[in-house]
N, C-alpha and C positions, 0 to 999 in steps of 0.2 A: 504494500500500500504506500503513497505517496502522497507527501504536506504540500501543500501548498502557499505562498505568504505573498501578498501583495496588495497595494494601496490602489486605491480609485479614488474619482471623487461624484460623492453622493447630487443628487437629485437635488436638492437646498445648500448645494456648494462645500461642504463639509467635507475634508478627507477622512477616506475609513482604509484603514489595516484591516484586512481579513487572512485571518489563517485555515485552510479548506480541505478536506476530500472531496476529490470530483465523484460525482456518482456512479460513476465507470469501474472507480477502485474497490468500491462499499463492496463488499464479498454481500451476494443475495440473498440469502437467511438474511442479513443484518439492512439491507433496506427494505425487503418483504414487511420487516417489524414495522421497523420508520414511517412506512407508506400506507398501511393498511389503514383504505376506508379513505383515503387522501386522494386529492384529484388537484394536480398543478401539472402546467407543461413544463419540461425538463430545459428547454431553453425557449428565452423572448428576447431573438432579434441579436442581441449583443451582450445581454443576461443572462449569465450562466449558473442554472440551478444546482448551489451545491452544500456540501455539508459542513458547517462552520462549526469548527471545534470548540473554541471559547464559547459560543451560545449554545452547543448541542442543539442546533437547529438546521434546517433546508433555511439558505438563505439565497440572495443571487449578487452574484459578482460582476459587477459592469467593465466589460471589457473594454468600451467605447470610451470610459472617461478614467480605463489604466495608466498611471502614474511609474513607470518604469516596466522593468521588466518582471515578471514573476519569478520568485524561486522555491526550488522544492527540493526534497531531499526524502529518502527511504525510511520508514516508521517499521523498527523491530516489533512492535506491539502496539493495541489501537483499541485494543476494547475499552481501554480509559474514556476513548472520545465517545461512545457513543451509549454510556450509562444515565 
């Protein structure tokens, strides 16, 4: 599995840090959990729906108003993220 960290800037001008699981990485038992009964599209336009670790939540990543470049790096263990 794979972190993700990168700034954008929000919809009301604001810079946000987000740190991510793309939903591609979520092993499926553990988004099956996540999703069930849920109904969002997985991406809008430049909006990338994905798993923000500090909120334990689907959030989306705006790619359009990315502030550098993203980095990531390999996660030995991840069940932390998503209790």
């Amino acid at each position: 599995m794979i972190l993700y960290e990168g700034l954008f800037v929000k919809s009301n001008g604001d810079l946000r840090s987000m740190r991510f699981i793309r939903l591609s990485d979520i092993p499926k038992n553990i988004l099956e959990a996540k999703t069930h009964g849920k109904k969002s599209k997985p991406n809008r336009g430049d909006l990338e729906l994905v798993w923000d670790i500090d909120h334990k939540a689907f959030k989306y990543f705006n790619h359009k108003t990315r502030v550098g470049n993203l980095t990531s790096r390999a996660l030995d263990s991840y069940m932390e993220y998503f209790e």
